[in-house]
KOLVOVO-30817 format. One record per residue (C-alpha): residue in three letters; z, y negated, x negated. Coordinates in nm, 4 decimals. Example, Ala and Ser with C-alpha at 12.3 -4.5 7.8 and 13.67 -1.06 7.14 Angstrom:
<atoms>
ATOM:ALA:0.7800:0.4500:-1.2300 $
ATOM:SER:0.7140:0.1060:-1.3670 $
</atoms>
This chain:
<atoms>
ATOM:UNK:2.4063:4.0600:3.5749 $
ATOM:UNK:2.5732:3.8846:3.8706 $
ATOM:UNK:2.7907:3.7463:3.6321 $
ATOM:UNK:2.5421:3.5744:3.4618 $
ATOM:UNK:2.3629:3.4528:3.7853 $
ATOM:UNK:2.7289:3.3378:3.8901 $
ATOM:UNK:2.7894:3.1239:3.5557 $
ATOM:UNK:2.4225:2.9678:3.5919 $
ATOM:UNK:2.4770:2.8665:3.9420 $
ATOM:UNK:2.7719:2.6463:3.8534 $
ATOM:UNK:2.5616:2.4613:3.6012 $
ATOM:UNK:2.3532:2.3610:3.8654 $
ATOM:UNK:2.0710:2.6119:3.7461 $
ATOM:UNK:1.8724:2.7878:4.0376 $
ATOM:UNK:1.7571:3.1422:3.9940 $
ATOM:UNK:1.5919:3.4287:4.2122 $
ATOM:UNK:1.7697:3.7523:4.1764 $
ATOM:UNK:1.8352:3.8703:3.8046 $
ATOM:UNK:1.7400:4.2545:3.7592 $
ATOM:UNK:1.8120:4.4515:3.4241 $
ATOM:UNK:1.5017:4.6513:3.3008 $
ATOM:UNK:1.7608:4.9318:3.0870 $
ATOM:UNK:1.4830:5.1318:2.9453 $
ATOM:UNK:1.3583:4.7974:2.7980 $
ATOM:UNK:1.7108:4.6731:2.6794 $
ATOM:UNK:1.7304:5.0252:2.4918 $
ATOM:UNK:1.4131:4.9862:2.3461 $
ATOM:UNK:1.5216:4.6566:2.2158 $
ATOM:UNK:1.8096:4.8218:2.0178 $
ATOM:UNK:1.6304:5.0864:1.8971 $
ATOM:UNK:1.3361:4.8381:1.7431 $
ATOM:UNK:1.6544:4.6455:1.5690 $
ATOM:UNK:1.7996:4.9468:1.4354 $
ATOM:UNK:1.4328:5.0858:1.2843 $
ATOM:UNK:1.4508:4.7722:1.1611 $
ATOM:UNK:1.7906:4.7174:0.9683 $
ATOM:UNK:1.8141:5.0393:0.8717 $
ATOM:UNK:1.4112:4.9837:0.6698 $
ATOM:UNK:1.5561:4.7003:0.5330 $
ATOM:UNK:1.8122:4.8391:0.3750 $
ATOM:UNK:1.6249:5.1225:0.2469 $
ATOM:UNK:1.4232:4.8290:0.0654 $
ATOM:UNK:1.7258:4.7081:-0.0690 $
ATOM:UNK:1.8362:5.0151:-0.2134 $
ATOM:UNK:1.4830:5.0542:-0.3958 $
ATOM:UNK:1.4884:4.6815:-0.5235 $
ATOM:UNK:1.8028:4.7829:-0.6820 $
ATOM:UNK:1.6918:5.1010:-0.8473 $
ATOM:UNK:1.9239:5.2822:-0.5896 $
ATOM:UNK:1.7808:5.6650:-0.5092 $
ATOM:UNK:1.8689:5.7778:-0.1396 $
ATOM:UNK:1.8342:6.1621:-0.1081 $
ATOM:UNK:1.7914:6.2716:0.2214 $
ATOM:UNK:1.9264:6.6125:0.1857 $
ATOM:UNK:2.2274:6.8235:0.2719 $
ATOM:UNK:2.4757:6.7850:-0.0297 $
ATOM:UNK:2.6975:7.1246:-0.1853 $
ATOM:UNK:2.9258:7.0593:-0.4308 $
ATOM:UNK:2.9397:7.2828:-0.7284 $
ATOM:UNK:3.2641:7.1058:-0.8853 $
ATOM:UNK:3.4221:6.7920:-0.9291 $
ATOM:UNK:3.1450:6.6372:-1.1229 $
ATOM:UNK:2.8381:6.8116:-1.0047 $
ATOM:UNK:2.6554:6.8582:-0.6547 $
ATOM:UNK:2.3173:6.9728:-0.5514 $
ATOM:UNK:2.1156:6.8152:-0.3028 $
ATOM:UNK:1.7507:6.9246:-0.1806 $
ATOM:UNK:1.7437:7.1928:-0.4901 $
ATOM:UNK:1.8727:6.9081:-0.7518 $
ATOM:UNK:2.1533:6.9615:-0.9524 $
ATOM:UNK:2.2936:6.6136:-0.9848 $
ATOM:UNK:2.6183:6.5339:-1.2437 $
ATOM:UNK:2.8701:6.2214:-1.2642 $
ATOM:UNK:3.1652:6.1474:-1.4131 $
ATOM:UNK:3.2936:6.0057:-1.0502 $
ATOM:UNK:3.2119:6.0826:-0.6945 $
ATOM:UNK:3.2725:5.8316:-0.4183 $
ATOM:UNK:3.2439:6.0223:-0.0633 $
ATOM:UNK:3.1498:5.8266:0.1935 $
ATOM:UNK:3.0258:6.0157:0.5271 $
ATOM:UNK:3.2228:5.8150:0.7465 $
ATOM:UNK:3.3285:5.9674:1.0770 $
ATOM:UNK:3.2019:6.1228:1.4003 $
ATOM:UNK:3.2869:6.1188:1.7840 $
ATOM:UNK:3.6305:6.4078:1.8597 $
ATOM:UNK:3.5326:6.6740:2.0722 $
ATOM:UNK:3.8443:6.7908:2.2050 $
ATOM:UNK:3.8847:7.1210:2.3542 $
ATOM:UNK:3.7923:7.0525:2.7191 $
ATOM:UNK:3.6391:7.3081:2.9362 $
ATOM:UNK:3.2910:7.1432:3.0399 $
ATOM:UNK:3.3423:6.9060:2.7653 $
ATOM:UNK:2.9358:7.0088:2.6952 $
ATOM:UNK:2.8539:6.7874:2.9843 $
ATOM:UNK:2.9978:6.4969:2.8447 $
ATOM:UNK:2.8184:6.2197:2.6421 $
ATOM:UNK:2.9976:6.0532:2.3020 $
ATOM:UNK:2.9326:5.7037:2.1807 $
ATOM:UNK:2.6149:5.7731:1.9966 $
ATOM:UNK:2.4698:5.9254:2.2841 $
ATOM:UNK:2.5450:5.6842:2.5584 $
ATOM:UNK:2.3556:5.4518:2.3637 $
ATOM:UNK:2.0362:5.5995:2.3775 $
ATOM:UNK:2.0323:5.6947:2.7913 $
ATOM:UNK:1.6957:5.5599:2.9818 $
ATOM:UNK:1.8767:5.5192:3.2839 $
ATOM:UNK:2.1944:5.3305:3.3786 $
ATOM:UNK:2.4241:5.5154:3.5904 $
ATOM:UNK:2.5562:5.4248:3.8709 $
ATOM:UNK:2.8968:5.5745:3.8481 $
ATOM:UNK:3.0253:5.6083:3.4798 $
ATOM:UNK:3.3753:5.7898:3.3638 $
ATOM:UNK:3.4937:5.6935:3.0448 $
ATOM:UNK:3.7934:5.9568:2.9089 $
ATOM:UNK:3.9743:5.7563:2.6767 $
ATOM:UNK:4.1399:5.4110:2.6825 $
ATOM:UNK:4.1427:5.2761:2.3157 $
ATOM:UNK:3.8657:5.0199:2.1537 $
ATOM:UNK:3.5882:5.2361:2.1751 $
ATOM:UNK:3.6538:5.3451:2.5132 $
ATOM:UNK:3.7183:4.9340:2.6319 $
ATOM:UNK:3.4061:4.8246:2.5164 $
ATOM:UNK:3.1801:5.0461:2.6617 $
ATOM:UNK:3.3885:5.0601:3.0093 $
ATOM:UNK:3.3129:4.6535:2.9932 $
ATOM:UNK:2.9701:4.6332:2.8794 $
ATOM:UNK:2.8925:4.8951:3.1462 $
ATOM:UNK:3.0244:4.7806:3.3909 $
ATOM:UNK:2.8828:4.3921:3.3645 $
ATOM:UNK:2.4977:4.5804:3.3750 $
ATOM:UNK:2.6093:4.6581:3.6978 $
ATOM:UNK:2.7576:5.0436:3.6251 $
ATOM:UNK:3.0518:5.1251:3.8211 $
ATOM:UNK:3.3442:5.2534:3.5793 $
ATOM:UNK:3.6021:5.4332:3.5571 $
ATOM:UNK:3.8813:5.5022:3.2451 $
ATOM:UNK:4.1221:5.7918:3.2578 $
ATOM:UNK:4.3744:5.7051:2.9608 $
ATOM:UNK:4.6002:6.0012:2.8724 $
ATOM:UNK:4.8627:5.7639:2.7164 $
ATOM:UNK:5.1090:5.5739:2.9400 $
ATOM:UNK:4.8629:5.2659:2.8253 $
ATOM:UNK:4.5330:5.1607:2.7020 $
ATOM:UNK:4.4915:5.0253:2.3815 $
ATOM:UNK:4.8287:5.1448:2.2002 $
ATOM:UNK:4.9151:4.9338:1.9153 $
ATOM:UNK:4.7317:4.6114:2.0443 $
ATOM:UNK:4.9007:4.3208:2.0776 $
ATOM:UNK:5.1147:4.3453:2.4536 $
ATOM:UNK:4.9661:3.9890:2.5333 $
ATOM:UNK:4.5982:4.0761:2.4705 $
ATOM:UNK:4.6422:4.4640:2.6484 $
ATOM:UNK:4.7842:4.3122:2.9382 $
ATOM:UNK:4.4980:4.0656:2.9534 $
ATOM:UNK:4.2234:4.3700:2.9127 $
ATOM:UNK:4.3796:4.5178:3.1755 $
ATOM:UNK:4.3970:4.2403:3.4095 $
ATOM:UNK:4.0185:4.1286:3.3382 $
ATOM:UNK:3.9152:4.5267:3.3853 $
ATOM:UNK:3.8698:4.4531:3.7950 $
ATOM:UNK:3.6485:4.1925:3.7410 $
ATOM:UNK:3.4172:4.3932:3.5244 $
ATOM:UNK:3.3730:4.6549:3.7688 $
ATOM:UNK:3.6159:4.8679:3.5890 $
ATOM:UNK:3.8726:5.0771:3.7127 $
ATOM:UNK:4.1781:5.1772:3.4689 $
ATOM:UNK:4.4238:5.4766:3.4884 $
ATOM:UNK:4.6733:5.5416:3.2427 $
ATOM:UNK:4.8785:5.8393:3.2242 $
ATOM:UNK:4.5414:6.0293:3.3598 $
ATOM:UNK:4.5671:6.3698:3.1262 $
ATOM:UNK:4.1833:6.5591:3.1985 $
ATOM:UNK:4.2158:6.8795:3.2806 $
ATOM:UNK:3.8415:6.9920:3.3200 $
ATOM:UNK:3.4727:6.9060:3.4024 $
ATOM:UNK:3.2208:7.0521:3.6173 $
ATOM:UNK:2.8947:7.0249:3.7779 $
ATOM:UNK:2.8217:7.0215:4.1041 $
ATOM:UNK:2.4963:6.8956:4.2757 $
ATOM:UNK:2.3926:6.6967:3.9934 $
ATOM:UNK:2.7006:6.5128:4.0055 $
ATOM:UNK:3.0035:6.5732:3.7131 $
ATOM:UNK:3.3698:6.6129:3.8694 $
ATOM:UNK:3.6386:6.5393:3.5834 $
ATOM:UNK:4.0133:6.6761:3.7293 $
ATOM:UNK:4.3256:6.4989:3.6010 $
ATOM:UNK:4.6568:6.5223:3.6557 $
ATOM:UNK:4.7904:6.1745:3.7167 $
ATOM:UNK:5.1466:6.1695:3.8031 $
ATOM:UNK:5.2082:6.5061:3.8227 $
ATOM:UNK:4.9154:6.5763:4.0929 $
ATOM:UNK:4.6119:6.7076:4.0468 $
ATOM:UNK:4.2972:6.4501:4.1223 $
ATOM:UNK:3.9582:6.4463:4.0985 $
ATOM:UNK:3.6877:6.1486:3.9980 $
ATOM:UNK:3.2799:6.2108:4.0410 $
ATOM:UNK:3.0144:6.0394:3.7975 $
ATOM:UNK:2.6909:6.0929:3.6978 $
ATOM:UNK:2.7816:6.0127:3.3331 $
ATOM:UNK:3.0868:6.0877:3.1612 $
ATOM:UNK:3.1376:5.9250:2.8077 $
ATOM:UNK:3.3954:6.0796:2.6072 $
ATOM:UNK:3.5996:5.8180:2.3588 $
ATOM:UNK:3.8887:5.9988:2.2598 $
ATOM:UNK:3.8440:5.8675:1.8894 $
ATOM:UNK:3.7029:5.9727:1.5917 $
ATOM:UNK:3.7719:6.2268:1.2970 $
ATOM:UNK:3.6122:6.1952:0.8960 $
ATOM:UNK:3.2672:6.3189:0.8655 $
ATOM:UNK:3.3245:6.6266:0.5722 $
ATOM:UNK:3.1364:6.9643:0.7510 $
ATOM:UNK:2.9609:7.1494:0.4911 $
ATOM:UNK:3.1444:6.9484:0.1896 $
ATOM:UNK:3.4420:7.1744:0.1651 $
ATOM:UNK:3.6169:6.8889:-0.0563 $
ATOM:UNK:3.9570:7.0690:-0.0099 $
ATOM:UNK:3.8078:7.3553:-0.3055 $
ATOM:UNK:3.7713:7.0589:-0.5459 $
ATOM:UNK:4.1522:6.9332:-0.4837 $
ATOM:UNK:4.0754:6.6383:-0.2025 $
ATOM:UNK:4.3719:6.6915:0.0475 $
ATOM:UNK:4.2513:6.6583:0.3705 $
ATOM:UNK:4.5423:6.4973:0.6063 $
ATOM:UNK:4.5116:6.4969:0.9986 $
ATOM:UNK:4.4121:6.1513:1.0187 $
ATOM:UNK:4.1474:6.1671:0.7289 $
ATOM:UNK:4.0999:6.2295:0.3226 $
ATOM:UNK:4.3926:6.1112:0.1651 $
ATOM:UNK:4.3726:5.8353:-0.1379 $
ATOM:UNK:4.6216:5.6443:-0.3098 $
ATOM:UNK:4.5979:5.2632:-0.3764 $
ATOM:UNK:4.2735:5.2353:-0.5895 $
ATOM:UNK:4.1321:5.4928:-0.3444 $
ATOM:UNK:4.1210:5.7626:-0.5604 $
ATOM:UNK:4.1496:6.1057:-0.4058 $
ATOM:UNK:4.4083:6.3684:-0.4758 $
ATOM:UNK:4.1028:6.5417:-0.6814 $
ATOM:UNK:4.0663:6.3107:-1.0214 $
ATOM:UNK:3.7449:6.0882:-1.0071 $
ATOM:UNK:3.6666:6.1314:-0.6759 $
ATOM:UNK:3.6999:5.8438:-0.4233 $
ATOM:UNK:3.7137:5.7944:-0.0545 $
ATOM:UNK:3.6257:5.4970:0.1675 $
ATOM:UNK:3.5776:5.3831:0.5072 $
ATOM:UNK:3.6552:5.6238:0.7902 $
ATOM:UNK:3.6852:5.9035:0.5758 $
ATOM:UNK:4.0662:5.8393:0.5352 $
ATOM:UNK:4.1230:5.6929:0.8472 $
ATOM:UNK:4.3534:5.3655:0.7829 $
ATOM:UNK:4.0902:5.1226:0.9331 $
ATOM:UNK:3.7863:5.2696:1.1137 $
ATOM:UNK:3.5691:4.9276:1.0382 $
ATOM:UNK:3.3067:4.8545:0.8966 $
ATOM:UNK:3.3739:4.5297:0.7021 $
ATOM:UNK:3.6612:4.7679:0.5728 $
ATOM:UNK:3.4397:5.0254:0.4539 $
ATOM:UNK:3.2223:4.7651:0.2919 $
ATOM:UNK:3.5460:4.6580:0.1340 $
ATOM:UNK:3.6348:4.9697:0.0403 $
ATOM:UNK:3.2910:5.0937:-0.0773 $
ATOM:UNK:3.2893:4.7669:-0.3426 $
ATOM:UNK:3.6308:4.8537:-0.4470 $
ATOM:UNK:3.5957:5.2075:-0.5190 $
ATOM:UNK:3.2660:5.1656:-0.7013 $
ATOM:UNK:3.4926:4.9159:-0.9381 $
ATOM:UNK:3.7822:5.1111:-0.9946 $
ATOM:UNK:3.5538:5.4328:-1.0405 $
ATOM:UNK:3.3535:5.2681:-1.3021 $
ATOM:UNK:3.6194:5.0202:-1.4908 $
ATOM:UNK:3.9236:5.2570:-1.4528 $
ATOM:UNK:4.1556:5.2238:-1.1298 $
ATOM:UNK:4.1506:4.8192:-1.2029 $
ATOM:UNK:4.2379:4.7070:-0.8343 $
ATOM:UNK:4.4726:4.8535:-0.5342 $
ATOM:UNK:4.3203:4.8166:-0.1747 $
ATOM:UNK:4.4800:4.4817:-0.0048 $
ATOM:UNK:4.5175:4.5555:0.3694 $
ATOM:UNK:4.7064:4.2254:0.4046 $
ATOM:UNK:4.4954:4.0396:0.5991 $
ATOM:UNK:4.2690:4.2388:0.8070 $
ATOM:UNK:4.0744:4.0845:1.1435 $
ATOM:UNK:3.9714:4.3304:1.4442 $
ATOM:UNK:3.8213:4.2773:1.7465 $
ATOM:UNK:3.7379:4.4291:2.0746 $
ATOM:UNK:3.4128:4.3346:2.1986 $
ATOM:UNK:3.4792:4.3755:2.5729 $
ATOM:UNK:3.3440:4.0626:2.7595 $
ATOM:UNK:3.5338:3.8667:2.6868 $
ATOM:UNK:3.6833:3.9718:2.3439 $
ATOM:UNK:3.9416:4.0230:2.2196 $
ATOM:UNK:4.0722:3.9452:1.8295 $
ATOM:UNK:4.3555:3.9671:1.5944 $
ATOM:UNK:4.4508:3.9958:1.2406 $
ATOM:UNK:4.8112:4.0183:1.0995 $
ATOM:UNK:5.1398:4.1331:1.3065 $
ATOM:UNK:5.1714:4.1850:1.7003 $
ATOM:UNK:5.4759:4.0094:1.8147 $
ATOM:UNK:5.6340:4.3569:1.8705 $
ATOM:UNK:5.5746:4.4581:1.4942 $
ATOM:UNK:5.7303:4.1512:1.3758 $
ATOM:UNK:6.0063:4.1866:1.5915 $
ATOM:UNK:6.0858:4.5221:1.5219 $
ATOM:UNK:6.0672:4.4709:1.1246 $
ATOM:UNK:6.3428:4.2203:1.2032 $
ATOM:UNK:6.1340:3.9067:1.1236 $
ATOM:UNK:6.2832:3.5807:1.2465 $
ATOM:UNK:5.9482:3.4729:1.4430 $
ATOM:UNK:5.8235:3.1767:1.6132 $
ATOM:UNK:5.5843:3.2210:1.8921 $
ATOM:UNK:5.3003:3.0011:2.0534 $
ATOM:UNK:5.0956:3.0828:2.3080 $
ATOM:UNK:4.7837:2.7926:2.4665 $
ATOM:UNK:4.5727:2.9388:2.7834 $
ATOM:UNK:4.2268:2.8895:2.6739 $
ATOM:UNK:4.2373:2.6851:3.0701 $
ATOM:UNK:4.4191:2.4024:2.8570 $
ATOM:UNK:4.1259:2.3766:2.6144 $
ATOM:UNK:3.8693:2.0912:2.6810 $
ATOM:UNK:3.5469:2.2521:2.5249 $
ATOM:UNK:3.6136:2.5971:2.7038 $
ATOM:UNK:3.6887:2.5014:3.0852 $
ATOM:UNK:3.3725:2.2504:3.0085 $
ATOM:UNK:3.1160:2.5348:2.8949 $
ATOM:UNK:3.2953:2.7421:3.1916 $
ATOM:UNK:3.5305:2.9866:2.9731 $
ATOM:UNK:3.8347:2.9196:3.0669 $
ATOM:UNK:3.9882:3.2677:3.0739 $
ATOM:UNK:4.1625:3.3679:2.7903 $
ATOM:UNK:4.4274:3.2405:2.5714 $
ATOM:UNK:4.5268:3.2162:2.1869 $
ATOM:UNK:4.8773:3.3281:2.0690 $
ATOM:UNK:5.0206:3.2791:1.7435 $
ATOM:UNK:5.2519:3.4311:1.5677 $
ATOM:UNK:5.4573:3.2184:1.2610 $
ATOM:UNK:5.7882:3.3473:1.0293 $
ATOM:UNK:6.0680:3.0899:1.1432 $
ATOM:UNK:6.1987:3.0797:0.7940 $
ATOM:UNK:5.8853:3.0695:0.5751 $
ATOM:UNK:5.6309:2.8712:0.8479 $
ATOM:UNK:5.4180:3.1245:0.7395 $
ATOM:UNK:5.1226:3.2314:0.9898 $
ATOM:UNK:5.1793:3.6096:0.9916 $
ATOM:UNK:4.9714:3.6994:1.3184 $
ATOM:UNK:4.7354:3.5631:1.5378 $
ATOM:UNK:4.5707:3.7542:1.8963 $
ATOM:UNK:4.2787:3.5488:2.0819 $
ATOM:UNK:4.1574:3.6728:2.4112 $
ATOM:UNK:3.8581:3.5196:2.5446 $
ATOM:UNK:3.5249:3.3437:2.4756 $
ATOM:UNK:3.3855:3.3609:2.1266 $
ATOM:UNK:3.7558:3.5269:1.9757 $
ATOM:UNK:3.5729:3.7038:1.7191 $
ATOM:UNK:3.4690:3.3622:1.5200 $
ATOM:UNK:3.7689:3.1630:1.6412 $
ATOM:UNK:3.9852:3.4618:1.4661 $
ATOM:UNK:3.8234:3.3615:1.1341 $
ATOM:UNK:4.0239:3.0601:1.0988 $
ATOM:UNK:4.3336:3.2597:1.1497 $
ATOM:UNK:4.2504:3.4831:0.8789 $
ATOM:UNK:4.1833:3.2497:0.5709 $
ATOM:UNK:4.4946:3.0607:0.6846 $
ATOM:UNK:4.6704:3.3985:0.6440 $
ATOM:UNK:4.4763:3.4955:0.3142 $
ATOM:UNK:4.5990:3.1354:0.1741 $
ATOM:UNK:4.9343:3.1919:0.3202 $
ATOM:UNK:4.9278:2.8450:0.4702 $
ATOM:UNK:5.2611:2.7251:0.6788 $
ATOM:UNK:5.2727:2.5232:1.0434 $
ATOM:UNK:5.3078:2.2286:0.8966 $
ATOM:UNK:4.9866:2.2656:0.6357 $
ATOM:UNK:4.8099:2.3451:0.9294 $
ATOM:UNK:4.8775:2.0478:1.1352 $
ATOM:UNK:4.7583:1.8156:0.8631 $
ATOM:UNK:4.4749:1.9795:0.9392 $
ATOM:UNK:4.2049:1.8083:1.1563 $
ATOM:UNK:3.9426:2.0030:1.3863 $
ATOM:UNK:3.6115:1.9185:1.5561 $
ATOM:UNK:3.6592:1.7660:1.8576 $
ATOM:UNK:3.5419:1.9184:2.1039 $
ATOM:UNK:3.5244:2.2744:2.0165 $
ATOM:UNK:3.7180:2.5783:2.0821 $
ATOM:UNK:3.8805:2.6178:1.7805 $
ATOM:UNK:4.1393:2.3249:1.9089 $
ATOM:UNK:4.2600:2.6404:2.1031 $
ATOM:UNK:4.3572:2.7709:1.7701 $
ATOM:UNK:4.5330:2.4149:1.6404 $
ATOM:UNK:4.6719:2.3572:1.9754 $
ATOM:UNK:4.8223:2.6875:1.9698 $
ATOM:UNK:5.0129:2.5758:1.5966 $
ATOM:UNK:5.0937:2.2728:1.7394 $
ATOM:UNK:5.2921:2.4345:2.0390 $
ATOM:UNK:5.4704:2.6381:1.7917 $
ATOM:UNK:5.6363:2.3350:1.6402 $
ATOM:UNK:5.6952:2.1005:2.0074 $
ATOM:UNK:5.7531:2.3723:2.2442 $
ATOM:UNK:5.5065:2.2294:2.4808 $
ATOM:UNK:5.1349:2.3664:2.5556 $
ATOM:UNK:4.9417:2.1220:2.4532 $
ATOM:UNK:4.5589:2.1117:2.3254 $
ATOM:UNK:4.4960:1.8847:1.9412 $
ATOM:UNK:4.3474:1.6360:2.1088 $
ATOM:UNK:4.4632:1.5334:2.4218 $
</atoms>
């Protein structure tokens, strides 16, 4: 919250001291979720959609029973999504996932977060803002493997701002309690060390959602990163699909929308469509984010692309140093040869809508020089984004306009 108070200040707006009522803020999210989630039940009956709320057994390939129904289809589309890993920790019972952390009544004042990927980010950064202090204990040599080096380093740097504390190479050996305090030991370095909390989260990742299904007697192979599918997203077992975290390519969930639409087509009109992964946007929603879609510089230069690289601090964009945002930066990624945009990474203020213009220019395969003909709102963030293609072709950071 002091953030907040901070920001307001420099806008020349007074305030007494800010306090965060949790157990309110919870309730709040729990009243939107009721919500949504009888909404969509509405929209299921308007479209003569039945939602059984009952364990499911399959008896074969084309038949399962649910709540003492014996239900029959020609195709099957599974899609139970994922849950939270548990890995094999001793005192790993004292440890909260993602679900659960959502739905404490108090915030703590010490939280440990095991885990450094997206998961683990966001909820180190949101926790830490409310006032939480955190800490992250990354096995890995680094957080966030596979992101983009640029927007990692970023995360990283930003983490001691947000009252968050990162260590990498951090491997947990165990968790106990002790006078109603948890103490997690590591081994960090090749010494033993010990961190106290009254919450521990555990973010390790996720794993498909299939107890009780036993999909592997029908013929679904079962890989260790999720169901496998081929290209119309059929399983190994004929006429039965899998989207969405089940097979683990993208755990998202416009993806498993995606997927979910694509699947139903292909089951009903006959494998018509392949998945297309080539343009796909992510974002971390630490504060601020972080976005993406397309290559990392690294990929691009280790598939031996010829690339062109831009990068514009968001602290040379009008709109965001006026509306106080001026950390952050937008980085673009182009093929020499082609011009083509092939990646873009945005780290600051608003990045998951600015990424959106990076996306259809990939999904219309649009060059540098399309894009400069084309002519933003001035002033808004997304000259960050133009800027950043105009850099790309003079060498010089440099805003659109001026």
């Amino acid at each position: 919250m002091f953030h907040l108070a901070r920001q307001l200040e420099e806008f020349g707006i007074e305030t007494g001291p800010l306090r965060l009522d949790w157990e309110r803020a919870v309730g709040r999210k729990d009243a939107l979720v009721r919500k949504y989630l009888g909404t969509k039940a509405e929209a299921l009956r308007e479209r003569g959609i039945e939602w059984l709320k009952h364990p499911v057994r399959f008896l074969g390939r084309q038949a399962i029973e649910a709540g003492g129904r014996r239900l029959t289809a020609r195709k099957v589309i599974l899609a139970t999504g994922s849950k939270p890993l548990r890995p094999s920790i001793s005192g790993i019972e004292h440890t909260l996932d993602s679900a659960d952390i959502l739905n404490l009544k108090r915030l703590p004042p010490r939280l440990l977060v095991v885990g450094g990927g997206v998961i683990a980010m966001e909820f180190a950064s949101i926790f830490g803002h409310v006032g939480s202090k955190v800490t992250v204990l990354e096995a890995r040599p680094t957080i966030l493997a596979g992101v983009d080096a640029d927007l990692r380093r970023a995360i990283e740097d930003a983490a001691p701002g947000w009252n968050v504390a990162v260590h990498a190479g951090a491997k947990v050996l165990g968790i106990e309690r002790t006078d109603g305090l948890l103490s997690v030991a590591t081994e960090i370095g090749g010494r033993q060390q010990w961190f106290q909390a009254e919450t521990v989260l555990m973010a390790t990742g996720r794993v498909p959602r299939l107890d009780g299904l036993e999909v592997e007697k029908l013929g679904v192979v079962v890989e260790r990163t999720g169901v496998h599918t081929n290209e119309y997203l059929e399983t190994d077992a004929e006429g039965i699909y899998a989207v969405g975290d089940l097979h683990g390519r993208f755990q998202l969930t416009p993806i498993a929308d995606y997927e979910g639409k694509l699947a139903a087509r292909n089951a009903i009109e006959g494998n018509v469509e392949k998945a297309d992964y080539r343009v796909v946007t992510q974002t971390i929603f630490t504060i601020p984010s972080a976005s993406s879609v397309g290559l990392t510089e690294d990929e691009a230069r280790t598939q031996g692309i010829d690339i062109a690289v831009s990068t514009i601090p968001f602290a040379k964009i009008g709109p965001a140093v006026i509306v106080g945002k001026a950390d952050g930066f937008v980085k673009v990624v182009f093929e020499r040869r082609s011009g083509q945009l092939i990646g873009t990474h945005i780290f600051g203020h608003e990045a998951e809508e600015l990424i959106h213009e990076a996306a259809l220019a990939m999904r219309a395969r649009m060059t540098r020089e399309q894009l400069l003909r084309t002519i933003p709102v001035h002033p808004s963030l997304s000259e960050g984004f133009f800027g950043a293609v105009t850099s790309a072709k003079t060498g010089h950071e440099e805003s659109c306009c001026g």
